[in-house]
C-alpha positions, 0 to 999 in steps of 0.5 A: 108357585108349585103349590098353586099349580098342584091346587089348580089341578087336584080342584079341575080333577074334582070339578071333573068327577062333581061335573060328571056325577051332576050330569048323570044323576042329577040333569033330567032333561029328556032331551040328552038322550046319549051317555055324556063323558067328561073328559077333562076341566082346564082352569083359568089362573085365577080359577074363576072360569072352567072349560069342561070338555065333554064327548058324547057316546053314539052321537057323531052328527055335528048338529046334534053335537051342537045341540046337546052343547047348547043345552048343557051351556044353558044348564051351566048355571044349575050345574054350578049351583050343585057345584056350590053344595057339593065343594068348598071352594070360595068361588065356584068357576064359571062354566063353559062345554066344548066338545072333544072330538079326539074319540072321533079323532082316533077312530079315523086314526084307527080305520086309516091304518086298518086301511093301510094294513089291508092294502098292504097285506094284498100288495105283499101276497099278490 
């Protein structure tokens, strides 16, 4: 049971690092005009279906976010087919985007306790 839990993670990091190459080098499409990020691949059990979390550099407008992710859901297919050449693997999940907003996240996170630190800077010298 340990041995396949190690093989399902050394496999979602290595669609990590094909899936991101792919996306970078290999998807001309002039309609992804950001710098996409792959931030982590979950993997089923039975390693036929893969969730790819992805973030986006510079886009943190939610329709433009749900139209690169229409696009890459429709690239999917492509993607797996250079998946198919560049691993060996028996089967080659299928693959679903979903947007990571921990980024955005932690960049709220972060302007909050600024924030905080100001405020609280006045209130001590005041």
């Amino acid at each position: 049971m340990e041995q396949l839990f190690n093989r399902s993670i050394r496999i979602s990091q290595e669609l990590q690092k094909k899936i991101a190459m792919i996306i970078q080098y290999s998807l001309n499409d002039p309609r992804i005009e950001t710098i996409i990020t792959v931030s982590e691949v979950q993997l089923s059990k039975d390693l036929s279906h893969a969730q790819v979390f992805i973030s986006f550099l510079k886009s943190d407008d939610e329709l433009n976010i749900k139209k690169l992710l229409i696009i890459l859901n429709k690239a999917s297919g492509y993607i797996r087919k250079l998946l198919c050449k560049k691993m060996r693997l028996r089967i080659i999940p299928n693959i679903i985007f979903y947007h990571d907003d921990s980024l955005l996240r932690g960049r709220k996170i972060s302007l909050i306790l600024d924030n905080v630190i100001k405020n609280k800077k006045k209130f001590l010298y005041e």
